[in-house]
C-alpha positions as CSV (number, residue, x, y, z in Angstrom):
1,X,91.7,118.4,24.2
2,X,90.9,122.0,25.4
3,X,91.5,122.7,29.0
4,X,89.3,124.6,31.2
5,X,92.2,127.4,31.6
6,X,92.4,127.6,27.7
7,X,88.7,128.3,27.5
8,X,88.7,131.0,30.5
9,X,89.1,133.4,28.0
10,X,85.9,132.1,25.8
11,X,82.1,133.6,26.0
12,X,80.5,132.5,29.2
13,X,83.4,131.2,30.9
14,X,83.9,131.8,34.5
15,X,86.8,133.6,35.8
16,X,88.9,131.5,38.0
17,X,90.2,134.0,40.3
18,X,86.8,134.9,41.0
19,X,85.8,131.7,41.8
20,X,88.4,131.3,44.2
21,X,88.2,134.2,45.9
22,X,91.6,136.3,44.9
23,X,92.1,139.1,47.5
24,X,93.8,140.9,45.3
25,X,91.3,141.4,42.8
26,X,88.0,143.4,42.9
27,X,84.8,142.0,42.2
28,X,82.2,143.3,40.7
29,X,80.5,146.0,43.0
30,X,84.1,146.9,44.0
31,X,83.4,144.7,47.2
32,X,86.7,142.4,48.3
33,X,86.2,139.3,49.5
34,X,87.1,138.7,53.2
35,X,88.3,135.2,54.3
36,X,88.9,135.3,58.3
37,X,90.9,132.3,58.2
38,X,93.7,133.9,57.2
39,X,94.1,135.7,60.1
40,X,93.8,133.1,62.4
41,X,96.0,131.0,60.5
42,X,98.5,134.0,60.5
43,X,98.1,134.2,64.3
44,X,99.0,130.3,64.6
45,X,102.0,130.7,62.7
46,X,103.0,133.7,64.6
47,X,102.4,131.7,68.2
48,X,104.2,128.5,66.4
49,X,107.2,130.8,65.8
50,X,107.2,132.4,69.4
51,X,107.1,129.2,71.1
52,X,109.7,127.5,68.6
53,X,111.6,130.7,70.2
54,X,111.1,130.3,73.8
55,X,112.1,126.2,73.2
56,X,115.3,127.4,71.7
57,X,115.7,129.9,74.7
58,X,114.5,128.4,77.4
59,X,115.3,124.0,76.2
60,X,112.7,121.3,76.0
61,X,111.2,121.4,79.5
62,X,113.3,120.6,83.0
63,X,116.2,119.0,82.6
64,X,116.2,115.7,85.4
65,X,117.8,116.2,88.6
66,X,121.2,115.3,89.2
67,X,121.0,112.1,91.3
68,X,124.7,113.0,92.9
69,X,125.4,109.5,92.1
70,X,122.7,108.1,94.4
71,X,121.0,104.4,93.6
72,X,118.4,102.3,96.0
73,X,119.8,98.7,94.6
74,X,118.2,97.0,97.7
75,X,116.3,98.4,100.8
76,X,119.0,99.8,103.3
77,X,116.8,99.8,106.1
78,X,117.8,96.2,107.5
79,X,121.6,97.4,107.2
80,X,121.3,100.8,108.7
81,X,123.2,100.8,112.1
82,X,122.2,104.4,112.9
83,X,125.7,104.7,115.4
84,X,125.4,108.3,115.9
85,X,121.6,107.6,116.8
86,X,122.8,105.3,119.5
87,X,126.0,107.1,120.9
88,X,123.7,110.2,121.4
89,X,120.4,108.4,122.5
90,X,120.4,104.3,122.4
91,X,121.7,101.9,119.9
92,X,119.7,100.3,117.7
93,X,117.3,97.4,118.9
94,X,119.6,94.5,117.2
95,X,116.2,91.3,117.8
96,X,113.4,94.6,116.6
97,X,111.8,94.1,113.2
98,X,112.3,96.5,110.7
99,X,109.3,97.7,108.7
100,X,110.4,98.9,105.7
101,X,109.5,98.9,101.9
102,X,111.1,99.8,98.2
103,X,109.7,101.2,95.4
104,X,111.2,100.8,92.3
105,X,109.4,103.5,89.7
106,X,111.1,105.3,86.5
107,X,110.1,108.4,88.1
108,X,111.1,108.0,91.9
109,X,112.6,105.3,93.6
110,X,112.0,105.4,97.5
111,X,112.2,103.3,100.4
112,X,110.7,103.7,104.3
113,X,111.2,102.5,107.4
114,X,110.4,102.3,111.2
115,X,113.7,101.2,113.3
116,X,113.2,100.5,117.2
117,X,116.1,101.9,119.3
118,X,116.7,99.5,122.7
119,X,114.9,100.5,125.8
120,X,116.9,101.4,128.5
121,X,117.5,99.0,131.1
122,X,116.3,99.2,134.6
123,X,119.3,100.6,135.9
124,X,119.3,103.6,133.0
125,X,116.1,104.4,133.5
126,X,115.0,107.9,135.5
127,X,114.3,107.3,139.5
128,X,110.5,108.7,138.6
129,X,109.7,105.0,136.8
130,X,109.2,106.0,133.6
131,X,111.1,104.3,130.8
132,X,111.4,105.7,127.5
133,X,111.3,104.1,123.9
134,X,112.5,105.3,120.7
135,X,111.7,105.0,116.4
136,X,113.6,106.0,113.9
137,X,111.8,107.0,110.3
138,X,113.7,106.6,107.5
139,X,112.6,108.4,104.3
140,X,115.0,108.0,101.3
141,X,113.8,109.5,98.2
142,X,115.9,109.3,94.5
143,X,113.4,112.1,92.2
144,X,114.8,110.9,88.6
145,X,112.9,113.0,86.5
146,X,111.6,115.9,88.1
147,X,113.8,118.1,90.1
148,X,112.4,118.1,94.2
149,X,113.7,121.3,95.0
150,X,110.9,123.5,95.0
151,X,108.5,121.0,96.4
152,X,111.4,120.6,98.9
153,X,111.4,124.1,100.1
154,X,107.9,125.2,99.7
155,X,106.4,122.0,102.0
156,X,109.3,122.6,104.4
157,X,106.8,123.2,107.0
158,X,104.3,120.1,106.5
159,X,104.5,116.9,108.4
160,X,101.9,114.6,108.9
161,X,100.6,116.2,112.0
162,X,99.9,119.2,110.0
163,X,101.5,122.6,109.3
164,X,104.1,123.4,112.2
165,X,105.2,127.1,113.1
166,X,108.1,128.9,111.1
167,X,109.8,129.2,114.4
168,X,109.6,125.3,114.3
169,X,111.8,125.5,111.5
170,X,115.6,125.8,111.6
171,X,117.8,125.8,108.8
172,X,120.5,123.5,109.2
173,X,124.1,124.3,107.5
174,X,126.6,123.1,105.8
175,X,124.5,119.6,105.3
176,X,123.6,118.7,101.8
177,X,122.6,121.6,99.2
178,X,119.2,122.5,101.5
179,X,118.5,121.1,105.5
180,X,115.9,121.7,107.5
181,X,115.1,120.4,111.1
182,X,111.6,120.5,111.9
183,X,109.9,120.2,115.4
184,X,107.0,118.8,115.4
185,X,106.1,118.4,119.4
186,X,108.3,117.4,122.1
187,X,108.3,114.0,121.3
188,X,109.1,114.4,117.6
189,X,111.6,116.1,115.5
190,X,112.2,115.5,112.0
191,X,115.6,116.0,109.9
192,X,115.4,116.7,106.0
193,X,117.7,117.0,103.2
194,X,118.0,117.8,100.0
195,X,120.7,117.2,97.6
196,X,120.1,117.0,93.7
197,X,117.1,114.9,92.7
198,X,117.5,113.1,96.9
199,X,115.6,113.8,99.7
200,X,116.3,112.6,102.8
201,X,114.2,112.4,106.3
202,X,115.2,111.5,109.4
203,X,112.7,110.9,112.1
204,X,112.8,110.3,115.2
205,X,110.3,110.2,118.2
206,X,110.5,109.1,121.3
207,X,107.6,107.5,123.8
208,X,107.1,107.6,127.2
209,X,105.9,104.6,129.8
């Protein structure tokens, strides 16, 4: 049997390299064919190869956050005793109900949490008649995936009551790797911390009546 190759050569055959379009042969007419899609093919193997390079330079992404050793087994909110809370201000309401809740995610784990403080007694309490009442918010949250230090820093100013002055702001030292206390009114202040992939907020606002 004759192949089509082996009869290339033969009257009337077709040229193969023709028919397929060689760019390095000239046509009749001396026109070359063009065939765009070797330049854009060109240009994806070019961007493949600088992004291969930038992987290699730069590694797959963010690495996860170091959790410090850190782990929410349980909610900690029922155990908290809060003893520099109370020597400071009042000890912890022992009969109050704690609201609190745990998330368990592979992302984030996180739990939250109001804590009463006791009222003062009659005998504590200003000569004007006003008592005063006290919560403490507890905001624990372990960031296992995504490192929370930018978001950290750049919503340093946020609270829920909005968007607080700078000069509401004060850097706190020497307390985990970033601290910030924020003043929200004069009823409310707000403690946060970072440290590796944990955040920390510490709440507390106080009631008049």
């Amino acid at each position: 049997m004759i192949s089509e190759l082996e009869m290339a050569g033969e009257s009337g055959a077709v040229d193969t390299r023709e028919v397929m379009g060689d760019p390095d042969r000239e046509p009749v007419g001396g026109r070359r064919l063009r065939r765009p899609w070797l330049w854009a093919l060109g240009g994806a193997v070019i961007a493949s190869a600088l992004w291969a390079a930038a992987l290699s330079l730069y590694g797959w992404g963010d690495r996860e956050p170091d959790m410090r050793g850190y782990q929410l087994d349980q909610d900690p909110c029922p155990s908290a005793q809060l003893k520099s809370i109370g020597a400071a201000i009042a000890p912890r309401e022992p009969t109050a109900m704690v609201d609190s809740g745990l998330l368990r995610h592979a992302a984030l784990d996180q739990t939250q949490c109001l804590i009463s403080l006791r009222s003062r007694t009659k005998a504590e309490r200003p000569g004007n008649g006003w008592s005063i009442g006290y919560t403490v918010g507890i905001t624990v949250a372990l960031h296992k995936k995504t490192d929370p230090g930018d978001e950290f820093e750049a919503q340093r100013r946020v609270t829920d009551l909005g968007v607080v002055p700078e000069e509401l702001v004060e850097s706190v030292p020497d307390l985990g790797d970033k601290a910030y206390l924020v003043t929200r009114d004069a009823g409310n202040v707000e403690l946060r911390v970072l440290e590796g992939g944990a955040v920390l907020s510490l709440h507390l606002s106080a009631s008049t009546q």
